[in-house]
PDB file of N, CA, C and O in Angstrom:
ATOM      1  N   UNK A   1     -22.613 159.850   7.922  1.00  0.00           N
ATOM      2  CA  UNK A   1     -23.681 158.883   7.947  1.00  0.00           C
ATOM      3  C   UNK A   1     -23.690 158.240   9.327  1.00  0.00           C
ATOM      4  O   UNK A   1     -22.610 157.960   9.847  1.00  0.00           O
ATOM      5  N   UNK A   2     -25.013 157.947  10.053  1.00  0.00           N
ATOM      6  CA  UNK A   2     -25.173 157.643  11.197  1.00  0.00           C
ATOM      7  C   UNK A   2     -25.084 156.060  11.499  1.00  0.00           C
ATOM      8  O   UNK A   2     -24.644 155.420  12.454  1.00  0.00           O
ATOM      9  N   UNK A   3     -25.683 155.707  10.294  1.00  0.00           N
ATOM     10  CA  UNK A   3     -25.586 154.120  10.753  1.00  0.00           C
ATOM     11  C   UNK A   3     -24.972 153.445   9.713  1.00  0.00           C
ATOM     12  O   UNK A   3     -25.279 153.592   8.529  1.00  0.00           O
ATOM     13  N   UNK A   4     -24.207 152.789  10.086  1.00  0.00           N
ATOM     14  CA  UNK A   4     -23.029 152.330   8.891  1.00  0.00           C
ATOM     15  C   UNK A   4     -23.670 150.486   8.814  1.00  0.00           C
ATOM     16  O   UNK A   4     -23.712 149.861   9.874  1.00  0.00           O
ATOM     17  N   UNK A   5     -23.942 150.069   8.014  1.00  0.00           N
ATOM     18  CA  UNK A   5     -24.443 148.317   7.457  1.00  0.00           C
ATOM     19  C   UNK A   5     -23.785 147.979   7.264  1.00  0.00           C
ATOM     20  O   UNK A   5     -23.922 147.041   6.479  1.00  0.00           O
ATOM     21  N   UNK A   6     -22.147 148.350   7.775  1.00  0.00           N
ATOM     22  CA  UNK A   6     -21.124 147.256   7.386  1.00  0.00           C
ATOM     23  C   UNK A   6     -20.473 146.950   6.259  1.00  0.00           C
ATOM     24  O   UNK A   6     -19.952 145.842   6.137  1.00  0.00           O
ATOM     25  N   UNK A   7     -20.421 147.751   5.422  1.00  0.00           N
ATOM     26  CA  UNK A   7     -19.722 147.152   4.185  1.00  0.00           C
ATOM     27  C   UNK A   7     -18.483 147.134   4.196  1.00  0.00           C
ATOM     28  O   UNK A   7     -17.761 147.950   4.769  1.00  0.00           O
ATOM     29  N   UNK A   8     -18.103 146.076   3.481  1.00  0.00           N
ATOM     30  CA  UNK A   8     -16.904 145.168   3.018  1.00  0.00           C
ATOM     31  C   UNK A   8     -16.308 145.450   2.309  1.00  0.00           C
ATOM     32  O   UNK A   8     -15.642 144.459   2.009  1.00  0.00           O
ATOM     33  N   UNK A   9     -15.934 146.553   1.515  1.00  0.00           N
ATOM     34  CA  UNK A   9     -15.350 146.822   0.338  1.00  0.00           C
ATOM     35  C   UNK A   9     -15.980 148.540   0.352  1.00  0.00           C
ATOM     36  O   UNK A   9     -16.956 149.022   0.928  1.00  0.00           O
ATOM     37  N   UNK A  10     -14.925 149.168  -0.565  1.00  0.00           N
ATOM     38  CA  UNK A  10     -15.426 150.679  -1.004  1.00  0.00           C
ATOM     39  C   UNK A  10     -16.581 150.391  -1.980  1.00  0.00           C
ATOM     40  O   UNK A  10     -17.740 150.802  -1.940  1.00  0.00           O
ATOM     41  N   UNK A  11     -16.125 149.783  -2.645  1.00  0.00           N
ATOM     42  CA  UNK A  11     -17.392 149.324  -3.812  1.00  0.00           C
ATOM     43  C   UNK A  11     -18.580 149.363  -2.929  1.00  0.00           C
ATOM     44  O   UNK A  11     -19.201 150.425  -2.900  1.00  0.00           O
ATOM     45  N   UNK A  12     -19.198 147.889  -1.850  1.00  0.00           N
ATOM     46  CA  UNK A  12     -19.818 148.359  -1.454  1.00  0.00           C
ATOM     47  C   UNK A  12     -20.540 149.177  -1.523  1.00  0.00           C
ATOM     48  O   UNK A  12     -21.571 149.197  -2.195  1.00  0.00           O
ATOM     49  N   UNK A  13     -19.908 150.392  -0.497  1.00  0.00           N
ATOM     50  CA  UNK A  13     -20.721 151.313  -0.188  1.00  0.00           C
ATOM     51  C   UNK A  13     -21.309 152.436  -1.545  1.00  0.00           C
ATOM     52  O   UNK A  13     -22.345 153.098  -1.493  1.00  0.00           O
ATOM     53  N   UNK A  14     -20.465 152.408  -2.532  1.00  0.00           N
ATOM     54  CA  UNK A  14     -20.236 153.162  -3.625  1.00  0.00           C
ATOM     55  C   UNK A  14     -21.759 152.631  -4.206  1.00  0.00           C
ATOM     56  O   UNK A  14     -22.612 153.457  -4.532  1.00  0.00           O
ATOM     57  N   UNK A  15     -21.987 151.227  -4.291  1.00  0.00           N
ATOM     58  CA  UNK A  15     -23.271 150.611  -4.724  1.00  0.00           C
ATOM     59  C   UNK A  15     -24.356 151.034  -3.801  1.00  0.00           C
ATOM     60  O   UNK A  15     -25.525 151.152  -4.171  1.00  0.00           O
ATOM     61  N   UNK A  16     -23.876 151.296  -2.396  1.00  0.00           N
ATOM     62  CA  UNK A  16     -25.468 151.892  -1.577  1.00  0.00           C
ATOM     63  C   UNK A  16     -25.853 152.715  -1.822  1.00  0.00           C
ATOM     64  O   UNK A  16     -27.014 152.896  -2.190  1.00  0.00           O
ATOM     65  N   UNK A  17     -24.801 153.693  -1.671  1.00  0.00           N
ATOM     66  CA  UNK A  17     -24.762 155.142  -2.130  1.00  0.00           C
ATOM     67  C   UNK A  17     -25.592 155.308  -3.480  1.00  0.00           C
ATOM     68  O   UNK A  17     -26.621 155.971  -3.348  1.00  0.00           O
ATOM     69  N   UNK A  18     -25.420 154.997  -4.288  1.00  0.00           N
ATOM     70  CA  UNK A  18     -25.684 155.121  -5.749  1.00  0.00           C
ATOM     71  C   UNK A  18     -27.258 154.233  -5.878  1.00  0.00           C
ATOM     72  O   UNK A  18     -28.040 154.290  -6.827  1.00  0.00           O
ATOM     73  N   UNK A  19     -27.370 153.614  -4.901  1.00  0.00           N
ATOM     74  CA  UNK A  19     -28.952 152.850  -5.141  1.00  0.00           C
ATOM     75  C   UNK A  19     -29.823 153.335  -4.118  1.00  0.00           C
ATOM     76  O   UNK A  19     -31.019 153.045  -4.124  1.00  0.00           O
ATOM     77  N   UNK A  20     -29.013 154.458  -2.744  1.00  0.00           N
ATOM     78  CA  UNK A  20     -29.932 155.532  -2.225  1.00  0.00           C
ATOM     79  C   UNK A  20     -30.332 156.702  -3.142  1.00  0.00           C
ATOM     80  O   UNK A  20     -31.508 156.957  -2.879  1.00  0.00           O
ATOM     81  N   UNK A  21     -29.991 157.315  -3.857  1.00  0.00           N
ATOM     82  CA  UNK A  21     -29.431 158.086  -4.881  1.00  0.00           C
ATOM     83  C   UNK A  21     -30.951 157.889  -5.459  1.00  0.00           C
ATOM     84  O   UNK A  21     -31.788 158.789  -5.396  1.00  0.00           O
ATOM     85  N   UNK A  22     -31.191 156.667  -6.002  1.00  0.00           N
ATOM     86  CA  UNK A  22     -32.036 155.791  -7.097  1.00  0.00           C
ATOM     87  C   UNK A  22     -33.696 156.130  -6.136  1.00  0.00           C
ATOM     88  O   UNK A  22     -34.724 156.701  -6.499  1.00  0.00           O
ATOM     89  N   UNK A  23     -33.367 155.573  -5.024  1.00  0.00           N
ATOM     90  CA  UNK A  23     -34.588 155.599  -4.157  1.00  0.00           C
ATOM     91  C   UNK A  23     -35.379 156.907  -3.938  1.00  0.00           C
ATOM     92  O   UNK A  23     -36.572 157.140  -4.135  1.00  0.00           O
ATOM     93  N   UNK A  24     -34.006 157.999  -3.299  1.00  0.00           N
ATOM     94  CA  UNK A  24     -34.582 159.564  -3.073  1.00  0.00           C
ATOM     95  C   UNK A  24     -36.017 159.896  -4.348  1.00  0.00           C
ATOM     96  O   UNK A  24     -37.146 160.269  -4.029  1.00  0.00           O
ATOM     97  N   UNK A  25     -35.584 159.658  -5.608  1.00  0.00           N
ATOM     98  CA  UNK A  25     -35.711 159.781  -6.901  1.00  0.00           C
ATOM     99  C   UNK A  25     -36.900 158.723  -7.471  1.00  0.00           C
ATOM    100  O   UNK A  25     -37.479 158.951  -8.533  1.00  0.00           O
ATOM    101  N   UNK A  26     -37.194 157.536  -6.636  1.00  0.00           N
ATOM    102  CA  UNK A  26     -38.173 156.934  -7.810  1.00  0.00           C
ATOM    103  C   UNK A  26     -39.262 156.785  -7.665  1.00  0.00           C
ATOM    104  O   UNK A  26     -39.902 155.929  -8.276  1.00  0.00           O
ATOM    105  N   UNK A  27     -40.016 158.012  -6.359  1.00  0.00           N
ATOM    106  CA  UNK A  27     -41.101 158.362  -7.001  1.00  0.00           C
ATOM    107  C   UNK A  27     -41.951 158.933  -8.238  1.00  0.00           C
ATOM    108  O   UNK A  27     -43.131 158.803  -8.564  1.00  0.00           O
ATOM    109  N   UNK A  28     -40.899 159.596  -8.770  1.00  0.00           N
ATOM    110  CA  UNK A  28     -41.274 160.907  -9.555  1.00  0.00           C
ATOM    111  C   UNK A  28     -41.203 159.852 -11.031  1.00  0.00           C
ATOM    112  O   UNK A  28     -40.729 158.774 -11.390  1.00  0.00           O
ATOM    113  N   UNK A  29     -41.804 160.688 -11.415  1.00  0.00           N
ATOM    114  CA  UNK A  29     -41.979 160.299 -13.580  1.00  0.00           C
ATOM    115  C   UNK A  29     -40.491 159.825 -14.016  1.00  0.00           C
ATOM    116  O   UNK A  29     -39.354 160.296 -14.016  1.00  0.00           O
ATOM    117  N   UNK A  30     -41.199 158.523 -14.419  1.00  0.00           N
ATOM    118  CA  UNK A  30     -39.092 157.796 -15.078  1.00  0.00           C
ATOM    119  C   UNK A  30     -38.506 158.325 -15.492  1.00  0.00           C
ATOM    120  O   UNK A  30     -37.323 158.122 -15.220  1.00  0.00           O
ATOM    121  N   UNK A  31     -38.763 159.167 -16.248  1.00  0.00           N
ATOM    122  CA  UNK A  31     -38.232 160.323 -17.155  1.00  0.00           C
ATOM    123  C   UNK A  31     -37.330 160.991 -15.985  1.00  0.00           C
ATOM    124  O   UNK A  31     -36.104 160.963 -15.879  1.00  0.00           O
ATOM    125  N   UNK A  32     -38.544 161.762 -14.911  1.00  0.00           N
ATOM    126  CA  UNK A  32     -37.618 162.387 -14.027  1.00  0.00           C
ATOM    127  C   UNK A  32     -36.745 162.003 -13.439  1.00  0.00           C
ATOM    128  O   UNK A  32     -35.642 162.544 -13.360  1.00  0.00           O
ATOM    129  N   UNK A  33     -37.053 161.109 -12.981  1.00  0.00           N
ATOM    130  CA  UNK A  33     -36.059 160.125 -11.972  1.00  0.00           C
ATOM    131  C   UNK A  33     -34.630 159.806 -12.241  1.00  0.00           C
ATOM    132  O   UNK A  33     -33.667 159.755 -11.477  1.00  0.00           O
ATOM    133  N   UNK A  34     -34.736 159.609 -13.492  1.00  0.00           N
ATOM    134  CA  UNK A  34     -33.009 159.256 -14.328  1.00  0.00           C
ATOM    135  C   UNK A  34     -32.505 160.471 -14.452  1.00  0.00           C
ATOM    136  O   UNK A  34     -31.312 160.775 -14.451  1.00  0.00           O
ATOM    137  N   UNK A  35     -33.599 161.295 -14.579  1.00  0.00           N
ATOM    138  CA  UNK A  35     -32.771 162.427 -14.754  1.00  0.00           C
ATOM    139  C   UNK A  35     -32.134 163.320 -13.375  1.00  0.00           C
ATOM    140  O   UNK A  35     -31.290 164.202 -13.531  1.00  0.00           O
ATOM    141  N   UNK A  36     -32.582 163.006 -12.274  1.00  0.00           N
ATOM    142  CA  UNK A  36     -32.180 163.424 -11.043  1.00  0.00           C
ATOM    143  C   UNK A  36     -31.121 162.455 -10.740  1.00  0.00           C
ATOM    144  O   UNK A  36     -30.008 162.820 -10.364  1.00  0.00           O
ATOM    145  N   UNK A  37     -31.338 161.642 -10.844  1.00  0.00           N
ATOM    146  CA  UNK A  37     -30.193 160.536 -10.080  1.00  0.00           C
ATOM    147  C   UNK A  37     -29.093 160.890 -10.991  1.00  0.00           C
ATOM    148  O   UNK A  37     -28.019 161.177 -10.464  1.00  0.00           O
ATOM    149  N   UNK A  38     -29.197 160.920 -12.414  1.00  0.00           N
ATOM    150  CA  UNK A  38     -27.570 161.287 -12.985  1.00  0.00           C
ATOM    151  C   UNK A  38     -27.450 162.766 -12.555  1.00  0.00           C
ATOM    152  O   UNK A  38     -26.443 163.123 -11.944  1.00  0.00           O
ATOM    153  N   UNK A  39     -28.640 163.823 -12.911  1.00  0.00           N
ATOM    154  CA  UNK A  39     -27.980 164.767 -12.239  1.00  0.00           C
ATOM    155  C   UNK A  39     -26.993 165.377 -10.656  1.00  0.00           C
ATOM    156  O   UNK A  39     -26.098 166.203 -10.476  1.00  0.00           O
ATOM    157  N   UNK A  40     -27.906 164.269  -9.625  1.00  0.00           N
ATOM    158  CA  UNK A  40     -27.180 164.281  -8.320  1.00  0.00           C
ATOM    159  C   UNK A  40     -25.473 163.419  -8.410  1.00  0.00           C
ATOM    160  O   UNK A  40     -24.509 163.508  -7.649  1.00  0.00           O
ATOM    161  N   UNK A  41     -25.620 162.829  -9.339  1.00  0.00           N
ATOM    162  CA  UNK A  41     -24.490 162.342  -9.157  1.00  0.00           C
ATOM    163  C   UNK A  41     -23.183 162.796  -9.976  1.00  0.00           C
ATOM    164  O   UNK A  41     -21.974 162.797  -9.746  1.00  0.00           O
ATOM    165  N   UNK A  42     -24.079 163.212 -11.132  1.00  0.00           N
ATOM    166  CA  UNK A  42     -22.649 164.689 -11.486  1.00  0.00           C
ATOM    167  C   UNK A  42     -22.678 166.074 -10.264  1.00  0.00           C
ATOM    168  O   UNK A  42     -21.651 166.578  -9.810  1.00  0.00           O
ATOM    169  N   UNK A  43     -23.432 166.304 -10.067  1.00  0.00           N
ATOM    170  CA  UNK A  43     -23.016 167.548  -9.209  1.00  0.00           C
ATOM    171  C   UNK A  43     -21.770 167.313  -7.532  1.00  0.00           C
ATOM    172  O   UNK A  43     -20.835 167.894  -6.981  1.00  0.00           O
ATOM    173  N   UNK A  44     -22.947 165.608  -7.317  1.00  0.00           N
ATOM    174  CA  UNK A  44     -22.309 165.806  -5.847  1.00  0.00           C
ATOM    175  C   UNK A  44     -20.951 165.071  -5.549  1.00  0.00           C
ATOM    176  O   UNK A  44     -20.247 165.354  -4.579  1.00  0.00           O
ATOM    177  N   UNK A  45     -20.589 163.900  -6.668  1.00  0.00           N
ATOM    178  CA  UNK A  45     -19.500 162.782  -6.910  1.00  0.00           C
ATOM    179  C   UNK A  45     -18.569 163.480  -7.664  1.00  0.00           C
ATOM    180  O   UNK A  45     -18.897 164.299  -8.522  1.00  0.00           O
ATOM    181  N   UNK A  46     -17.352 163.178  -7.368  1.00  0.00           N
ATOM    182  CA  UNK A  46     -16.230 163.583  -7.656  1.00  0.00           C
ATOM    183  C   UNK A  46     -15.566 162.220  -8.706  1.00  0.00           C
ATOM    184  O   UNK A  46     -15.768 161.013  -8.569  1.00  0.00           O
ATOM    185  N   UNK A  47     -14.651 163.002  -9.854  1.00  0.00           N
ATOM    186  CA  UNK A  47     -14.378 161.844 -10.629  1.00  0.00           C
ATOM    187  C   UNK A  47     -14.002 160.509 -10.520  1.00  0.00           C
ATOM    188  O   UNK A  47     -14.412 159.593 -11.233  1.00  0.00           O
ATOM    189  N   UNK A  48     -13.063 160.417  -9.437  1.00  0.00           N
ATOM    190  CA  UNK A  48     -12.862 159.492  -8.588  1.00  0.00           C
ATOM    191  C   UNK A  48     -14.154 158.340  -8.597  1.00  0.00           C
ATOM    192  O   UNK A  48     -14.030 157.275  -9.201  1.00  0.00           O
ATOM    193  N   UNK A  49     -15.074 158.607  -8.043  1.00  0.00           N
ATOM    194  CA  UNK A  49     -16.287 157.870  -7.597  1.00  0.00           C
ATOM    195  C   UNK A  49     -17.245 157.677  -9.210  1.00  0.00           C
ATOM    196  O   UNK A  49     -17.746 156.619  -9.591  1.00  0.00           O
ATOM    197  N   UNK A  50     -17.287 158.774  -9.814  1.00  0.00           N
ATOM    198  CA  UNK A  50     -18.026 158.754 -10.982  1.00  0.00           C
ATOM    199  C   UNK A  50     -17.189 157.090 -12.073  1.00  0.00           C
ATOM    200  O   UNK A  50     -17.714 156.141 -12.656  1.00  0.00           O
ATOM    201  N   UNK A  51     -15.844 157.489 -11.874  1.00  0.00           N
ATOM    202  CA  UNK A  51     -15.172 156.297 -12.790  1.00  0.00           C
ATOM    203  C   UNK A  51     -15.012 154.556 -12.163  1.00  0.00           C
ATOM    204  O   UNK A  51     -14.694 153.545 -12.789  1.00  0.00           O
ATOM    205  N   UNK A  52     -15.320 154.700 -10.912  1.00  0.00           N
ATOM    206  CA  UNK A  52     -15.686 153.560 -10.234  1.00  0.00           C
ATOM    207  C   UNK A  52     -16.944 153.283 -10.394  1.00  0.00           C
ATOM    208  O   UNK A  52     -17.180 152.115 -10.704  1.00  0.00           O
ATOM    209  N   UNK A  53     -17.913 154.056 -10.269  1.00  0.00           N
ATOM    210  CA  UNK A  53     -19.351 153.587 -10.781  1.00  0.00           C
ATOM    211  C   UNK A  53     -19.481 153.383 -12.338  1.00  0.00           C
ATOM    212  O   UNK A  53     -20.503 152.829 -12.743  1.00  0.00           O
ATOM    213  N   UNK A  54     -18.487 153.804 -13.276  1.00  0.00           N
ATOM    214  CA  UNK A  54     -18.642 153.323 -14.790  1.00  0.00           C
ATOM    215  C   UNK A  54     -17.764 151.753 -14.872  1.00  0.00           C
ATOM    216  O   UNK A  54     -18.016 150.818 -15.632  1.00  0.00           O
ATOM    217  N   UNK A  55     -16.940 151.817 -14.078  1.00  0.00           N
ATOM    218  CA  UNK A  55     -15.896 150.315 -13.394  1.00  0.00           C
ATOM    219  C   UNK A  55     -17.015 149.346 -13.243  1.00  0.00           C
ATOM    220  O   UNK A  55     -17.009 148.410 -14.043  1.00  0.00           O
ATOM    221  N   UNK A  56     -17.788 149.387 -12.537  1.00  0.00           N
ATOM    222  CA  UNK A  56     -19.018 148.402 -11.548  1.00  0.00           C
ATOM    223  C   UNK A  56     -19.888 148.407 -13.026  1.00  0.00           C
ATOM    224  O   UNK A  56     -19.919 147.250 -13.448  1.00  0.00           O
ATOM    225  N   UNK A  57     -20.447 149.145 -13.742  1.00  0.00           N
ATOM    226  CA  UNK A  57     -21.455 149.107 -14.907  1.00  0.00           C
ATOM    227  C   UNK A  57     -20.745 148.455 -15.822  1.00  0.00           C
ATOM    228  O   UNK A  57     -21.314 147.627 -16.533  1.00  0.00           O
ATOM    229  N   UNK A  58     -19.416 148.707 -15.959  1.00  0.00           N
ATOM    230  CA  UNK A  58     -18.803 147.625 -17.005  1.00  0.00           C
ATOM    231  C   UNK A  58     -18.719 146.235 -16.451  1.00  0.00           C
ATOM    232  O   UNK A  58     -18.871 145.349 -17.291  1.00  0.00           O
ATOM    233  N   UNK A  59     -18.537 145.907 -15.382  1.00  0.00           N
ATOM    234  CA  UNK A  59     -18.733 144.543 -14.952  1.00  0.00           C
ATOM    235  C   UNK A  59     -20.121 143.774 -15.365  1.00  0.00           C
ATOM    236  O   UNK A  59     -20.192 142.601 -15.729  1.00  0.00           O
ATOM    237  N   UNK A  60     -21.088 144.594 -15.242  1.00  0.00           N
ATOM    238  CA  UNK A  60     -22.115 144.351 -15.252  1.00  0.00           C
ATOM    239  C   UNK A  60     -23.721 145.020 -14.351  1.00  0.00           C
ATOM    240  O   UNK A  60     -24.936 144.826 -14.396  1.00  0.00           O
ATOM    241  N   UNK A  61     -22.847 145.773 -13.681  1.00  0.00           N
ATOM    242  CA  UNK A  61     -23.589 146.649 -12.793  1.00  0.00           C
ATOM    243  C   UNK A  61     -24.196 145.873 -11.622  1.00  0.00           C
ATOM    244  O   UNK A  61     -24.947 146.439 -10.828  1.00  0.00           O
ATOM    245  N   UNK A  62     -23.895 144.660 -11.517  1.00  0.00           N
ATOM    246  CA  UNK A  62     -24.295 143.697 -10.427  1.00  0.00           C
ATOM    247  C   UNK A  62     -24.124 144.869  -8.679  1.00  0.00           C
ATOM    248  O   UNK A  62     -23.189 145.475  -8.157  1.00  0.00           O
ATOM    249  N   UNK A  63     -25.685 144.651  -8.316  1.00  0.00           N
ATOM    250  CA  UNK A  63     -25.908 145.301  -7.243  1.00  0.00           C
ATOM    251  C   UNK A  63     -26.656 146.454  -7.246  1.00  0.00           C
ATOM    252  O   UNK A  63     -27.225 146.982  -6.291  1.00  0.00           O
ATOM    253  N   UNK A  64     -26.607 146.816  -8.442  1.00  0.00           N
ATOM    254  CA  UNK A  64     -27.205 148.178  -9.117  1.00  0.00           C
ATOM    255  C   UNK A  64     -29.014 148.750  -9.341  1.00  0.00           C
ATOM    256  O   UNK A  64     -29.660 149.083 -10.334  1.00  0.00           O
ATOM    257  N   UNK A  65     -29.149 148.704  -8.733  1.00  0.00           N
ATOM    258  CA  UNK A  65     -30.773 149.137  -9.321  1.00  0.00           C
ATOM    259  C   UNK A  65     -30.876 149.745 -10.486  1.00  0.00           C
ATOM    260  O   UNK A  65     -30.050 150.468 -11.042  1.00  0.00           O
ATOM    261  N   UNK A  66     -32.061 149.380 -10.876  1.00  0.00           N
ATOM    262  CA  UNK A  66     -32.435 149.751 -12.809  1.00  0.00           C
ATOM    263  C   UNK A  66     -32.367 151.381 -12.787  1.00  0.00           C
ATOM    264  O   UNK A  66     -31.783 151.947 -13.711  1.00  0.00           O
ATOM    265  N   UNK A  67     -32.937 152.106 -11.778  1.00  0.00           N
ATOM    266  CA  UNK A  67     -33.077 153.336 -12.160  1.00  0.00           C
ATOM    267  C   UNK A  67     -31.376 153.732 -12.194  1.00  0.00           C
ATOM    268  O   UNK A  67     -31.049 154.517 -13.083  1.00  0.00           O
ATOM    269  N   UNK A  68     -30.578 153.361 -11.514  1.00  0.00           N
ATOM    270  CA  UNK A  68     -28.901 153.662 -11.660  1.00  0.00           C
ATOM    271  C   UNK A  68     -28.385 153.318 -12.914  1.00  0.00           C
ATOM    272  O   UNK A  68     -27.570 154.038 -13.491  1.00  0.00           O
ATOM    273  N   UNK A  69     -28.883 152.072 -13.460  1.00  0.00           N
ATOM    274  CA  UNK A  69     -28.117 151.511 -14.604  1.00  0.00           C
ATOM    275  C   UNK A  69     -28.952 152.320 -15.720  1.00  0.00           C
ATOM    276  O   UNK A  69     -28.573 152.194 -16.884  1.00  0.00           O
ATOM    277  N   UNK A  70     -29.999 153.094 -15.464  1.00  0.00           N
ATOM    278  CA  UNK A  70     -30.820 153.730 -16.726  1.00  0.00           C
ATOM    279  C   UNK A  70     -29.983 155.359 -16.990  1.00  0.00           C
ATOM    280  O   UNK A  70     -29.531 155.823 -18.037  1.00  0.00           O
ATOM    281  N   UNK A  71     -30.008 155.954 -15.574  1.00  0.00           N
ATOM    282  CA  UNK A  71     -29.667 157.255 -15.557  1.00  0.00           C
ATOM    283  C   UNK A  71     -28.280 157.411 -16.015  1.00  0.00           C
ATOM    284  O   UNK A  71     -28.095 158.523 -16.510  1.00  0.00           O
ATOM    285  N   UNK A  72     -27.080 156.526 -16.007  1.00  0.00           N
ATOM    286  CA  UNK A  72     -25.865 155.986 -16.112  1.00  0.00           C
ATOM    287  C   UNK A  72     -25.015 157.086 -17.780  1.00  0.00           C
ATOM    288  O   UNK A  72     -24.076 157.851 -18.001  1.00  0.00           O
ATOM    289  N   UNK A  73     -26.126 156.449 -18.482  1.00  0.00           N
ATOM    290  CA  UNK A  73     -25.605 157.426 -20.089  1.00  0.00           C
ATOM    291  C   UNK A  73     -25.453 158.875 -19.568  1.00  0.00           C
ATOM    292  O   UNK A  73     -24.763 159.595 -20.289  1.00  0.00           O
ATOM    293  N   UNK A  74     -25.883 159.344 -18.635  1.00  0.00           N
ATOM    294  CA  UNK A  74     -26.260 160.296 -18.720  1.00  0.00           C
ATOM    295  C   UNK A  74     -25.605 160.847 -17.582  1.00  0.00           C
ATOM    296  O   UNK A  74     -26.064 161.967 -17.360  1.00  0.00           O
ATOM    297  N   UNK A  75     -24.697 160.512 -16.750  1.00  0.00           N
ATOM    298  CA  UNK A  75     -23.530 160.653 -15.934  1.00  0.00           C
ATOM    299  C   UNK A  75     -22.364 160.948 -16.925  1.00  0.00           C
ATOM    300  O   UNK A  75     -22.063 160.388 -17.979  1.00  0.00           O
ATOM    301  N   UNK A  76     -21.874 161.860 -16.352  1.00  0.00           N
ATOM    302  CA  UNK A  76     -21.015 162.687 -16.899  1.00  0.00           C
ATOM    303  C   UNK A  76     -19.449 161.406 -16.568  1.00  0.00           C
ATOM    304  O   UNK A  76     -19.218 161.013 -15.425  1.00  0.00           O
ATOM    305  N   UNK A  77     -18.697 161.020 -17.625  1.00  0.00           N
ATOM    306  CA  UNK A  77     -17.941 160.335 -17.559  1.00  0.00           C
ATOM    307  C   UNK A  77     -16.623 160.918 -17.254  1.00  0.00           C
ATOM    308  O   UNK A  77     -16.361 161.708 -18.162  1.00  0.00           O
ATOM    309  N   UNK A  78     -15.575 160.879 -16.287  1.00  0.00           N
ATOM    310  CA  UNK A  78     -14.422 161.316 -15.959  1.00  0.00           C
ATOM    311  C   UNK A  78     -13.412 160.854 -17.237  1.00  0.00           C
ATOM    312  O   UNK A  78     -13.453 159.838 -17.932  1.00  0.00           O
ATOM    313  N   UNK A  79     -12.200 162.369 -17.275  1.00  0.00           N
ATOM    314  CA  UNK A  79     -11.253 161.899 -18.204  1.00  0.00           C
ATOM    315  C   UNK A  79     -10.552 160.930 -17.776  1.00  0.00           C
ATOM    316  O   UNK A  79     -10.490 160.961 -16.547  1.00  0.00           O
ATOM    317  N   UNK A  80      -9.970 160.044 -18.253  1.00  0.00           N
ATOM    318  CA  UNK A  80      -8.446 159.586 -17.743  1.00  0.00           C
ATOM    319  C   UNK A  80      -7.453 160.260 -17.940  1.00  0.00           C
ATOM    320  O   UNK A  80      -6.886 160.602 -18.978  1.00  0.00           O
ATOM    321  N   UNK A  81      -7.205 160.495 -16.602  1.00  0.00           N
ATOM    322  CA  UNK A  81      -5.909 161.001 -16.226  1.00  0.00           C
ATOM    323  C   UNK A  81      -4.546 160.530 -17.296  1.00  0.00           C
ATOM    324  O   UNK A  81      -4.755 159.531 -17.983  1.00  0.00           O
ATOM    325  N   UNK A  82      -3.472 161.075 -17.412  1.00  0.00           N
ATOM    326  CA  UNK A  82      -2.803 160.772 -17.791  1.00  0.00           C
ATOM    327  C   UNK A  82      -1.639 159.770 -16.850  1.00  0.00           C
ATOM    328  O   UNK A  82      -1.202 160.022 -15.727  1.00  0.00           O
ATOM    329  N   UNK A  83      -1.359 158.704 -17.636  1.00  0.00           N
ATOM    330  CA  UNK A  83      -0.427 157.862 -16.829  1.00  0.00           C
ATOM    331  C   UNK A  83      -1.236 156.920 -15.591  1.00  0.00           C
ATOM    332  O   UNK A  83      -0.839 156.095 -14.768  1.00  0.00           O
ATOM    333  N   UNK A  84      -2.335 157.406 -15.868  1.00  0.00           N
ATOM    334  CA  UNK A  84      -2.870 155.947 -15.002  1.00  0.00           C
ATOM    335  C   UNK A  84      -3.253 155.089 -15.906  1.00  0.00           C
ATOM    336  O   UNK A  84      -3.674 153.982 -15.569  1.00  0.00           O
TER     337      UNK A  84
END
């Protein structure tokens, strides 16, 4: 990424990321839209990132755009590991 806005935290960026995600996507039919944004984000996020973005939605999703917090069910949820 070329121009970095500074964020303060991984979260952060994890919330830009995930509300660029939202944007690429919300032209198209709501329907579609949720359905691209969870699909881009199972294909291209690794569990790691997928279980931090279900972390941030259990808080409350504060920072989140609606089309993220809609497409969300529909993100493929990481196992827990064992022993974490």
């Amino acid at each position: 990424m070329s121009h970095d806005p500074g964020f303060k935290s991984g979260e952060e960026k994890l919330i830009y990321m995930a509300n660029q995600i939202a944007d690429t996507f919300q032209a198209m039919q709501p329907h579609d839209a949720v359905n691209e944004t969870a699909d881009h984000i199972n294909k291209f996020w690794e569990p790691r990132m997928r279980r931090h973005l279900f972390e941030i939605i259990e808080r409350g999703g504060q920072g989140l755009k609606p089309l993220v917090l809609e497409a969300a069910p529909k993100v493929k949820r990481p196992r827990e590991e064992a022993g974490v």
